[in-house]
N, C-alpha and C positions, 0 to 999 in steps of 0.2 A: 504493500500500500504506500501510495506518495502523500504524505500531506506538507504545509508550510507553514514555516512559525514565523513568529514577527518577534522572537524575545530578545534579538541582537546574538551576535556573534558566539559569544563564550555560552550561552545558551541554549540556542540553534541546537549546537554540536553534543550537549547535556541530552536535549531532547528530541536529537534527531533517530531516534530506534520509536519516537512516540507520538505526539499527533497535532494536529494545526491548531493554533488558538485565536485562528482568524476573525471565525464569527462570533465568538464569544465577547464579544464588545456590547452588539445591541442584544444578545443573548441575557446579558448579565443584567444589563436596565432594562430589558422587560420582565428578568426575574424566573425564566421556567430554563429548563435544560430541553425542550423541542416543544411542539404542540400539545396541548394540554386534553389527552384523550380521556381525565377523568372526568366522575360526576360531581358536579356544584363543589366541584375544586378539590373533592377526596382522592388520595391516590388510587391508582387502580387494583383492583384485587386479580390474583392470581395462582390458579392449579387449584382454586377451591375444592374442598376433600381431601386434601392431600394430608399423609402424615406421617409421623417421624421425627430423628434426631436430625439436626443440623449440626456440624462443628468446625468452627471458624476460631483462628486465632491471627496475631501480626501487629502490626500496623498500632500504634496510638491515634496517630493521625488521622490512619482511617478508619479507626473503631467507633464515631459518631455515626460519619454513611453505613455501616454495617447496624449499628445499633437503631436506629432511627426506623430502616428497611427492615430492618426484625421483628418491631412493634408492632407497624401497621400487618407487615405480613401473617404477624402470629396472630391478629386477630379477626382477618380475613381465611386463618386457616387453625382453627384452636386445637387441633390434633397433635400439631406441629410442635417441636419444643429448639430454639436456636440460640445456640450458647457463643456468645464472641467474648474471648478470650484477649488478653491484652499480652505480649513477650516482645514488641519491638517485632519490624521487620526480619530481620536477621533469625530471632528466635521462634519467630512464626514457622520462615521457612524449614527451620530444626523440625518443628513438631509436622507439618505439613509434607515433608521426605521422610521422614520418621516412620509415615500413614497412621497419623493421630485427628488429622483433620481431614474436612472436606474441602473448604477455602481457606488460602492464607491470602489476608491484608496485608499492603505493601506501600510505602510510599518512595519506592523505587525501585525499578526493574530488576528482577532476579539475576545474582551472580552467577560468573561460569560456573564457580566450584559447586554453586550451591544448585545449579542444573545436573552437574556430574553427581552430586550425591543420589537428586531424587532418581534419575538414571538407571544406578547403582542399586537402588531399594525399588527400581521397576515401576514407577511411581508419574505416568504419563500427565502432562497437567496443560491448561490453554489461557493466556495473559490475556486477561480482561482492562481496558482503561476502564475507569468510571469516573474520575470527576480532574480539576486542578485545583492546586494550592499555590499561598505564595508562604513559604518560611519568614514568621513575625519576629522581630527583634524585639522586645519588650522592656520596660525600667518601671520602675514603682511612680505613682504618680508624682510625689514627690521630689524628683528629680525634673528641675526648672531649668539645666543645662544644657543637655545635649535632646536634640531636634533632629540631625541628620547625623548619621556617621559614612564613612567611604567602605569598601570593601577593603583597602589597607589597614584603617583604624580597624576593623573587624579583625583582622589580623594580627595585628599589634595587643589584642585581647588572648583572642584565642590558640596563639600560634602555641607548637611546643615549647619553642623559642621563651615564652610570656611567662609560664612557669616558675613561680619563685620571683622573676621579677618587675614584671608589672599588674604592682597592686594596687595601683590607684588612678583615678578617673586623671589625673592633671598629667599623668604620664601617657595618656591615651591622645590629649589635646593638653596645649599650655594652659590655653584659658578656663578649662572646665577645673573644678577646686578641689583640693584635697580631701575627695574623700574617697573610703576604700572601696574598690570594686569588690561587691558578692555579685558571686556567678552561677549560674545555674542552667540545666540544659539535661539532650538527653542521653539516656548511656548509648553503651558502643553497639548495643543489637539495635539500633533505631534504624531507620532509614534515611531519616532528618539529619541525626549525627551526619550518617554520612554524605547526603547527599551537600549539606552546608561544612563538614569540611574540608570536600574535594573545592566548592566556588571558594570557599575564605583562603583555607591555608595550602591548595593546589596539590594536594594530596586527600582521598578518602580514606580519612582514620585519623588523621594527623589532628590531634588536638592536645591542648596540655589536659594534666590530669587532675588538675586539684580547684575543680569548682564540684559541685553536690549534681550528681547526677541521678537521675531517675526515668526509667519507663513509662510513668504515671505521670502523663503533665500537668494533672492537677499538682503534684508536688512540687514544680518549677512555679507555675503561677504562686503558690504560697509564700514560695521563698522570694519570690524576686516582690511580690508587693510588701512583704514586713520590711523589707531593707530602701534604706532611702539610695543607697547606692548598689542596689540590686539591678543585673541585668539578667537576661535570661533569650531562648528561641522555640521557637514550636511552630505546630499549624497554625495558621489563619484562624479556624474553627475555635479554638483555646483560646485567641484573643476577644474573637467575637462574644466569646460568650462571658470574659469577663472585663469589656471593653471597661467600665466603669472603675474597675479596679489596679488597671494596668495601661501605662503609654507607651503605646507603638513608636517607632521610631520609622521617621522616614531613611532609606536607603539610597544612596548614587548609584545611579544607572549606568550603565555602559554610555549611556550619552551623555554623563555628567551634571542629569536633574535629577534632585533630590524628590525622590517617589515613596510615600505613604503606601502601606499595601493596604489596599481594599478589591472588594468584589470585580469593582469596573480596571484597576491595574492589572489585577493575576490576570484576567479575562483578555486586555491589550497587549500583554509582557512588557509594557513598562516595567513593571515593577518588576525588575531582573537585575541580577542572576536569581533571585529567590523562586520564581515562580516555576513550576516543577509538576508533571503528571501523577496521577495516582492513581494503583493498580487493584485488583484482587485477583487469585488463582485460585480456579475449580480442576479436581484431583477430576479427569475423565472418565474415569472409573463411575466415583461419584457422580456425577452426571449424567450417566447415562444408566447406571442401575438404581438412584434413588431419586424416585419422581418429587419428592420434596427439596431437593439439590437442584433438580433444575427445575421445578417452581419457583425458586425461590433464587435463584440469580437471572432469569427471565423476567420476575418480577423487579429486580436492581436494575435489568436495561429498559425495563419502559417506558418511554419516553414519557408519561402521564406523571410514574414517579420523581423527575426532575425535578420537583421543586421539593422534595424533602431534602437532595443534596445543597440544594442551597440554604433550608432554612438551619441547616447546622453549621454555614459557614462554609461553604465550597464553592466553585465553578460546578455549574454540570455541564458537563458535554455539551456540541451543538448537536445537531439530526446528523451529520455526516457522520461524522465521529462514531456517535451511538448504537448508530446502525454497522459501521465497521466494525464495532466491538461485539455487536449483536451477531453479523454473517462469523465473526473467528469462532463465536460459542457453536452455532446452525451449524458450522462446517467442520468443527471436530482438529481447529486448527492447531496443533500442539507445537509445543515451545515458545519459547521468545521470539518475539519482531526481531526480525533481522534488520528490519529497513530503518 
């Protein structure tokens, strides 16, 4: 499949195995992820009768779109019981090569090795996109200083390099005041971790190690609003939902303006390098032998459901997009996008 990104350069190349963010412009200000095939604005219900275990793990990030499409679907289908589980990308896919789950949440494309493992344990599986994010940089409200930071200054934080010795916000910029940087962020199974330390520190993995890391981004959020000199990163999602308690920070673009992330950025990739696709993976297997498996990620491409990935803070797909992600599942497409 060919699609085209508009995120600039260093991004493009991020998100070129993944999918256009063209339309997502007037997508995002009118608010649905395709045409709205529900009724008086309910999502659509789907594989009614259906029943059984579901088992998902992965993704923080993406565990809102997974949980959100789990409510309405369980009660469009009460037989059904769908547990999502929370380990970070990385530790999703563990459990998901393992054959502990049916879908792993991802907020970024499965590694080779971690392709060779499922392989290895026989474990056929087909990359679903489902919605985009932009990576939030967040500070406690309290913090009246810093507005914009660069992708350097992010660096000059996070690098290994920072480690022991830059602890404080006036080392980051002269003018912002001596107070101590708390950091906080997420561990090293995320996706996030890695997909924001390969843009920051040009390496994925490369971070220092001594800020409070956590799986659970509600625990970043905690930490990073107690502290006046608290910063911290996550999805978009985790901001939105505690916009009142935490300040975003606007980011420098590849074009050198200073971009807020919101709905209408992720959607245009201004707001880049942060802004990044997001996946889920249905075990084949599953799929095809448990009709509540594929109820129930059928139900996650319908374009009717679009607007639940938004109201938890995402991009949803355009129609193009959707329905590509739709024909990969129809077609039995296995592995990762090459393109």
């Amino acid at each position: 499949m060919q699609f085209v990104s508009q995120l600039g350069a260093r991004s493009a190349r991020r998100l070129a195995c993944s999918f256009s963010i063209l339309a997502l412009v007037g997508l995002a200000a009118c608010g649905g992820g395709g045409a709205d095939t529900s009724v008086d604005g309910e999502p659509a219900a789907a594989g009614e009768g259906v029943s059984g275990d579901i088992q998902i793990d992965g993704s923080s990030t993406v565990f809102p779109i997974s949980e959100a499409m789990a409510e309405e679907f369980q009660i469009a289908n009460p037989e059904t019981r769908v547990t999502v589980g929370v380990s970070g990308s990385g530790g999703g896919f563990e459990k998901f090569c393992g054959g502990e789950t049916d879908i792993s949440n991802a907020s970024r494309a499965i590694k080779d090795e971690e392709v060779a493992t499922c392989e290895a344990a026989g474990i056929e599986f087909i990359e679903v996109p489902i919605a985009y994010d932009g990576i939030t940089v967040v500070t406690a409200t309290a913090n009246d200083w810093a507005q914009c930071l660069t992708v350097d200054e992010l660096n000059a934080i996070w690098s290994p390099e920072a480690e022991g010795s830059v602890e404080n916000w006036n080392q980051v910029r002269a003018e912002f005041p001596d107070e101590p940087l708390a950091l906080y962020g997420p561990g090293t199974d995320s996706g996030t971790f890695d997909y924001f330390t390969e843009e920051v520190n040009g390496e994925e993995g490369a971070s220092r190690g001594d800020y409070t890391s956590s799986e659970d981004d509600n625990v970043v959020v905690t930490g990073v609003e107690s502290s006046n000199g608290g910063l911290g990163y996550f999805g978009y999602a985790y901001y939105a939902e505690n916009e009142g308690d935490l300040k975003s920070l606007e980011i420098e673009n590849e074009d050198g303006e200073c971009i807020a992330p919101t709905l209408e950025t992720i959607a245009d990739g201004s707001y880049n390098p942060m802004s990044r696709p997001l996946f889920f993976y249905v075990k084949k297997e599953a799929y095809d032998t448990k009709p509540q498996v594929q109820a129930f990620v059928d139900y996650k491409l319908d374009p009717a459901n679009g607007d639940l990935v938004q109201e938890v803070g995402y991009v949803p797909l355009p129609d193009e997009d959707l329905a590509a992600s739709k024909a990969r599942v129809d077609e039995g497409k296995l592995g990762k996008d090459p393109s």
